[in-house]
C-alpha positions as CSV (number, residue, x, y, z in Angstrom):
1,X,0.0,0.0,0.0
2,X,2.9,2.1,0.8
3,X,4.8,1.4,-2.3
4,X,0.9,2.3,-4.6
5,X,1.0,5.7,-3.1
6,X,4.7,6.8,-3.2
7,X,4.3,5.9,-7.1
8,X,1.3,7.6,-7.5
9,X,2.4,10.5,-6.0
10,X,5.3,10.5,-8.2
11,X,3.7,10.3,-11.1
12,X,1.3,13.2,-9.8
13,X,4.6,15.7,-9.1
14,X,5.9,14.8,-12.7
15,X,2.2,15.4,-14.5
16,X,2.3,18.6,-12.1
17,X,6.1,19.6,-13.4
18,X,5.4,18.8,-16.7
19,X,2.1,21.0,-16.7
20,X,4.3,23.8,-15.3
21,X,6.8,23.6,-17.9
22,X,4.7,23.9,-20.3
23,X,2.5,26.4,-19.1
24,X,6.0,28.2,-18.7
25,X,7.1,27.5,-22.6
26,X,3.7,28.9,-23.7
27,X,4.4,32.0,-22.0
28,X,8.0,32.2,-23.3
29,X,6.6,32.1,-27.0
30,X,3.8,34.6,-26.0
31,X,6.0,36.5,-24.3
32,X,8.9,36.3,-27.9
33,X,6.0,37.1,-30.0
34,X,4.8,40.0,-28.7
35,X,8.3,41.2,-28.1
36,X,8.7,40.6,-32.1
37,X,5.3,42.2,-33.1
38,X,5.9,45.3,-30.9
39,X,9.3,45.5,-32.8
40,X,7.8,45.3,-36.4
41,X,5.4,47.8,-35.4
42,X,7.9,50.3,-33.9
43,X,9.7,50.2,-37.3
44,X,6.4,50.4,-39.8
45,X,6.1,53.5,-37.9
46,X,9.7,54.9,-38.3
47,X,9.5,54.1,-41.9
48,X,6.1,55.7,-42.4
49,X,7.3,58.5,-40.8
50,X,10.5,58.8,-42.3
51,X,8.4,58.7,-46.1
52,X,7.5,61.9,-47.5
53,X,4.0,62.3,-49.0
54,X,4.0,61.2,-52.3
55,X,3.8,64.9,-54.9
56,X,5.7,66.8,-51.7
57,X,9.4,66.4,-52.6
58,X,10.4,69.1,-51.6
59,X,8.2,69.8,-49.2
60,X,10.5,71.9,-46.7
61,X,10.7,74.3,-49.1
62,X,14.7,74.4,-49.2
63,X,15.4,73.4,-53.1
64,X,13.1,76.5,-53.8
65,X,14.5,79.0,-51.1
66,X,17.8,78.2,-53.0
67,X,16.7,78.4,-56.5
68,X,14.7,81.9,-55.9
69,X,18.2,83.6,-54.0
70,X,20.0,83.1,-56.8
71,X,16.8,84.5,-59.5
72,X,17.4,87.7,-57.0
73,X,20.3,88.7,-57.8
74,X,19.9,87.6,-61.1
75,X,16.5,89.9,-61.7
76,X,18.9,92.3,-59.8
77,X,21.3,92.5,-62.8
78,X,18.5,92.2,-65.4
79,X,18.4,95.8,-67.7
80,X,15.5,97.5,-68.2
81,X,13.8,96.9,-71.7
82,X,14.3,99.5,-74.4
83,X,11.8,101.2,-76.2
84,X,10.4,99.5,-79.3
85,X,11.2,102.4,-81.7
86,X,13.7,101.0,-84.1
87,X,11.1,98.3,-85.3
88,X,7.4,99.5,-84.1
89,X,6.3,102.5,-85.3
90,X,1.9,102.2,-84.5
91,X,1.6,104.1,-81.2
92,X,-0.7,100.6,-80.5
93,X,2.5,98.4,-81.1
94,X,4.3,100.7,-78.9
95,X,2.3,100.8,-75.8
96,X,2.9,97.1,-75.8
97,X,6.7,97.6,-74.9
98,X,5.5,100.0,-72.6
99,X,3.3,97.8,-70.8
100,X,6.3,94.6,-70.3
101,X,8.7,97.5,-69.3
102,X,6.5,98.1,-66.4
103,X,5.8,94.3,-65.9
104,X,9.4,94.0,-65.8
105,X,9.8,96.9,-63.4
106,X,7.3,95.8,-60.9
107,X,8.4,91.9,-60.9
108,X,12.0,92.9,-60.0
109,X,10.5,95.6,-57.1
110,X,8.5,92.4,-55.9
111,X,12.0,89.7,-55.6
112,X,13.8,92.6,-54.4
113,X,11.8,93.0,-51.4
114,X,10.7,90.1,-51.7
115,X,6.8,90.0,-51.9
116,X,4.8,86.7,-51.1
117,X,5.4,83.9,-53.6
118,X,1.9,83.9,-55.0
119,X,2.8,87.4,-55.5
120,X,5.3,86.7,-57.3
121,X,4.3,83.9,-59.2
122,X,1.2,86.3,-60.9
123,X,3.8,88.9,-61.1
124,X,6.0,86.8,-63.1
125,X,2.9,85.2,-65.4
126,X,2.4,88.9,-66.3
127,X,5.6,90.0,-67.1
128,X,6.2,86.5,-69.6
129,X,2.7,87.6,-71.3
130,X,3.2,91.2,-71.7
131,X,7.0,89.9,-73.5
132,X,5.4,88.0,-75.5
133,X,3.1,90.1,-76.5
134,X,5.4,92.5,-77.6
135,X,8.1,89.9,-78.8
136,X,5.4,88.5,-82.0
137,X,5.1,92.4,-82.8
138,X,8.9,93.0,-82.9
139,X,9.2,89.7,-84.9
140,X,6.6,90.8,-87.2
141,X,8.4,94.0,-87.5
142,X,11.3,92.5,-88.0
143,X,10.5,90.0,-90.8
144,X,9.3,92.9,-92.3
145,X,12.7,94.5,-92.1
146,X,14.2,92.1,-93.6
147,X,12.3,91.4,-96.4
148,X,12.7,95.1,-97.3
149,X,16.0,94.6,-97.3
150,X,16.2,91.7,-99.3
151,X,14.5,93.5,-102.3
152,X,16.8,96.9,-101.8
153,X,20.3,94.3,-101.9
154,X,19.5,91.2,-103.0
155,X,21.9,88.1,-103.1
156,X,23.0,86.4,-105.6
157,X,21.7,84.6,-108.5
158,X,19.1,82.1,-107.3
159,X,19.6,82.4,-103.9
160,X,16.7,83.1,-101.6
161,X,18.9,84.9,-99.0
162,X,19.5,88.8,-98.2
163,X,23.4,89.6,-98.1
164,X,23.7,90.4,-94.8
165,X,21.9,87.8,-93.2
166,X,24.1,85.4,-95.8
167,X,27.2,87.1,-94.3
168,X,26.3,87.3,-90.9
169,X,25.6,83.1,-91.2
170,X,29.0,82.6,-92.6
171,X,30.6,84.4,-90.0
172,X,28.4,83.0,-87.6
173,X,29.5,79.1,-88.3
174,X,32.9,80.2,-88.7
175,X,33.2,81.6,-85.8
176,X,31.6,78.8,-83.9
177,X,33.8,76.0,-86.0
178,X,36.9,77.3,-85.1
179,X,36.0,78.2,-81.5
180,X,35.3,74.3,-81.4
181,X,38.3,73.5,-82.5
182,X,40.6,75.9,-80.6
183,X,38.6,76.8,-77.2
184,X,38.8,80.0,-78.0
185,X,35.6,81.7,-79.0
186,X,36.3,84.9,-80.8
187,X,39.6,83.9,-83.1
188,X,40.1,82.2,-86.7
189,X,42.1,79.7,-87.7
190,X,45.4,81.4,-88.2
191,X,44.6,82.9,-84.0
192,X,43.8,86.1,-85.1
193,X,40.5,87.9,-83.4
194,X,37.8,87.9,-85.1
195,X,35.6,91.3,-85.8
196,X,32.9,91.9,-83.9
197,X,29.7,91.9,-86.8
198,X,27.9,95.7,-87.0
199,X,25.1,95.6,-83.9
200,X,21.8,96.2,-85.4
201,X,19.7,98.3,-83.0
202,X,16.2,96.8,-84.2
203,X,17.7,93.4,-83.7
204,X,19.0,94.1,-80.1
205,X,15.7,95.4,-79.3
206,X,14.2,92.1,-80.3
207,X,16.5,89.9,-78.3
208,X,16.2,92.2,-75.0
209,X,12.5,91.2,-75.3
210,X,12.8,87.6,-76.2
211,X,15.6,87.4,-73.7
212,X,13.7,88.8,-70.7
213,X,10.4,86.4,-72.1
214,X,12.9,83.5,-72.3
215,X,13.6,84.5,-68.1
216,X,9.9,85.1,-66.9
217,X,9.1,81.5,-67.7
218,X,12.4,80.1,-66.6
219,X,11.9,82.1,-63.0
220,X,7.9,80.6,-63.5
221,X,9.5,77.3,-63.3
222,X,11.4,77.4,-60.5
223,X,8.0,77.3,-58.0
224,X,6.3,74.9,-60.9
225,X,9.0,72.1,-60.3
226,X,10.8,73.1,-57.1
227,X,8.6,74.3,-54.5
228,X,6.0,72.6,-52.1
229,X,3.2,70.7,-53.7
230,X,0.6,73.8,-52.8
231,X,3.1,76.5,-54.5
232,X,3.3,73.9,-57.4
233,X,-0.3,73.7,-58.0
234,X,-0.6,77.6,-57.8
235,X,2.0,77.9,-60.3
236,X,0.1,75.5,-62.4
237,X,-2.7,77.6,-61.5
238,X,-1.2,80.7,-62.9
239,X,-0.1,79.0,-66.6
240,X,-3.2,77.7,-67.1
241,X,-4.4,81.2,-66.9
242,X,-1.5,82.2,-69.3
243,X,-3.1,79.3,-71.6
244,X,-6.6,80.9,-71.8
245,X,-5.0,84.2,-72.9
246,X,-2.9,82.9,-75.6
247,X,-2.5,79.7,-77.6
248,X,-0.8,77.7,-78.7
249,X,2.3,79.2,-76.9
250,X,5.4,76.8,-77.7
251,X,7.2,78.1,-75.0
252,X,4.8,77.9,-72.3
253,X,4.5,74.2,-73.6
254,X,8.0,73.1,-73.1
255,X,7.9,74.8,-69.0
256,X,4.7,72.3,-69.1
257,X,6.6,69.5,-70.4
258,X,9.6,70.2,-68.6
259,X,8.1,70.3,-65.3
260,X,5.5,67.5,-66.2
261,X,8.8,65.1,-66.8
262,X,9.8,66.0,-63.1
263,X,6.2,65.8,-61.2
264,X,5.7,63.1,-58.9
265,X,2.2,63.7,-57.8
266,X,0.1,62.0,-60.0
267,X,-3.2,64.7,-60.2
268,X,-1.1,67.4,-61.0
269,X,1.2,65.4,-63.5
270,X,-1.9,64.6,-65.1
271,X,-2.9,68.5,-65.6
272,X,0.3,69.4,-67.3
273,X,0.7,66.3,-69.5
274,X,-2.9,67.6,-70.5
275,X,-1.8,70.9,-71.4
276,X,1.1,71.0,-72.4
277,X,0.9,69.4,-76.4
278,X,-2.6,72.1,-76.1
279,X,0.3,75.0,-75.9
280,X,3.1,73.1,-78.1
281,X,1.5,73.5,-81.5
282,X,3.1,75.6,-83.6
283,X,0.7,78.1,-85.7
284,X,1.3,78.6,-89.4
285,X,2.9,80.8,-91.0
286,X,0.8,84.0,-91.8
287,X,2.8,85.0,-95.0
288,X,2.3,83.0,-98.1
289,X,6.0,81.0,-98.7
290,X,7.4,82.1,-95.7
291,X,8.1,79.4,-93.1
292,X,8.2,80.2,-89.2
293,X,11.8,81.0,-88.7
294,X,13.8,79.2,-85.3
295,X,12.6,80.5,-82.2
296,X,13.1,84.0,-81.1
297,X,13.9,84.8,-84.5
298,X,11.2,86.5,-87.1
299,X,9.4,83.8,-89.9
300,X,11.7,83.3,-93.3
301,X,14.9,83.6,-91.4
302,X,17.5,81.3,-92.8
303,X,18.2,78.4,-90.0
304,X,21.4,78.7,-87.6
305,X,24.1,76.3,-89.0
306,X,24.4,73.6,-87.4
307,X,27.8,72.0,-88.9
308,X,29.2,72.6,-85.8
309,X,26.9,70.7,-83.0
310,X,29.0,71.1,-79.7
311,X,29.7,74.8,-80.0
312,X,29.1,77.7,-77.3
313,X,25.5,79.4,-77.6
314,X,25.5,82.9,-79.2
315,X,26.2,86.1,-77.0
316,X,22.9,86.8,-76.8
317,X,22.0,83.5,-75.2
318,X,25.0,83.6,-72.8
319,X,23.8,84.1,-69.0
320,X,20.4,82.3,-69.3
């Protein structure tokens, strides 16, 4: 009887130890688990956290802050535009030089000080529209010009081209040839200087206004692919204004495109891929057998020579 009960209770203290120890191991792996889950879920947050907002790249507003110190001084050391006398001579034609002067005024009063961005932004969509503006009159005006010219000295036998503009090719591809070759814009191939071509005054007037069109957009572009996703869409806002007012507009289509290339938030990418081949069509010419001439430069103008692909941009480009 003795013996019965010792061995019972054995058995009882090893069902009871072995009870324990797994009641133990349970907890252990409950106790590892939740250890492990809480771990995961620490470092879902982290990341979350850590991940900007789709579309809000540059959401501090840094890359922008950046981009617009150095438009400052760069608005700082723009001229003011010349009067369009050499080429316009309608009082109507005129007052539209008058009007991007003062756009061009006011926008560089507004960095200077600086104004708010939105500010700035419309400031900026004014002065590109009122350059433009004047810019198709003082190409117009210009193609005129030239074709004037082209009846008083014509060029030789069979050829299409006025003298000068001929010349002013020739030297133009020579120059840039043997600046390719050398390094050294400004000298021929035996290393003597080259002389500087006759300035035209109507064609300066031209490129001041092309030039200061070419920089309103540029500076529009800076908040369209650089700021916060709100300045963004308000710069977005402001071209599709600039859209309503004057198209097509090949230039405002390539700022689209451009910036539509860089977007990563998916509405707004979806607005400027929409609008931007709406601005990039090109209108016809409206003189009979005269084809649109490259850009910034009136229609029937003979094309830039491009024997010479890796060379320098002309002066008048320089800076931009």
């Amino acid at each position: 009887m003795s013996h019965r009960f010792t061995t019972w209770s054995l058995r009882r203290n090893v069902g009871l130890c072995l009870i324990a120890a797994c009641a133990l191991g349970t907890l252990e792996g409950c106790s590892k688990k939740k250890q492990e889950d809480g771990k995961a879920e620490a470092e879902k947050v982290k990341a979350d956290g850590d991940k900007k907002p789709v579309g809000d790249r540059y959401k501090d507003g840094q890359r922008l802050a950046s981009a617009l110190k150095d438009w400052s001084k760069r608005w700082s050391d723009t001229t003011e535009l010349p009067a369009c006398d050499p080429l316009l001579k309608n009082a109507a034609d005129q007052e539209l030089c008058k009007t991007a002067a003062t756009a061009l005024v006011t926008l560089k009063a507004a960095v200077a000080k600086p104004e708010p961005e939105p500010t700035q932004i419309h400031l900026a969509a004014e002065l590109a529209f009122a350059t433009e503006a004047a810019s198709e009159k003082l190409r117009t005006a210009s193609m005129e010009k030239l074709q004037a010219e082209h009846k008083a000295s014509p060029g030789p036998a069979g050829s299409g081209t006025p003298k000068p503009m001929a010349s002013a090719a020739a030297a133009l591809a020579k120059a840039r040839a043997v600046s390719s070759a050398r390094g050294k814009p400004g000298f021929n191939e035996k290393g003597k200087a080259l002389e500087a071509a006759p300035v035209d005054p109507a064609m300066q007037v031209m490129q001041s206004y092309a030039r200061v069109n070419r920089a309103a957009l540029r500076y529009l572009s800076q908040f369209l692919q650089f700021g916060p996703l709100p300045t963004r869409s308000a710069a977005f806002a402001e071209l599709e204004a600039l859209s309503k007012r004057k198209e097509p507009w090949p230039a405002l289509g390539r700022t689209l495109r451009e910036a539509a290339m860089a977007e990563n938030d998916p509405e707004l990418q979806g607005k400027l891929k929409a609008l931007a081949p709406k601005m990039s069509r090109r209108p016809h010419s409206a003189t009979p057998g005269v084809s649109p001439g490259p850009a910034g430069m009136p229609p029937g103008h003979p094309p830039t020579p491009t024997a010479d692909h890796g060379a320098a941009a002309p002066p008048e480009h320089a800076g931009e």
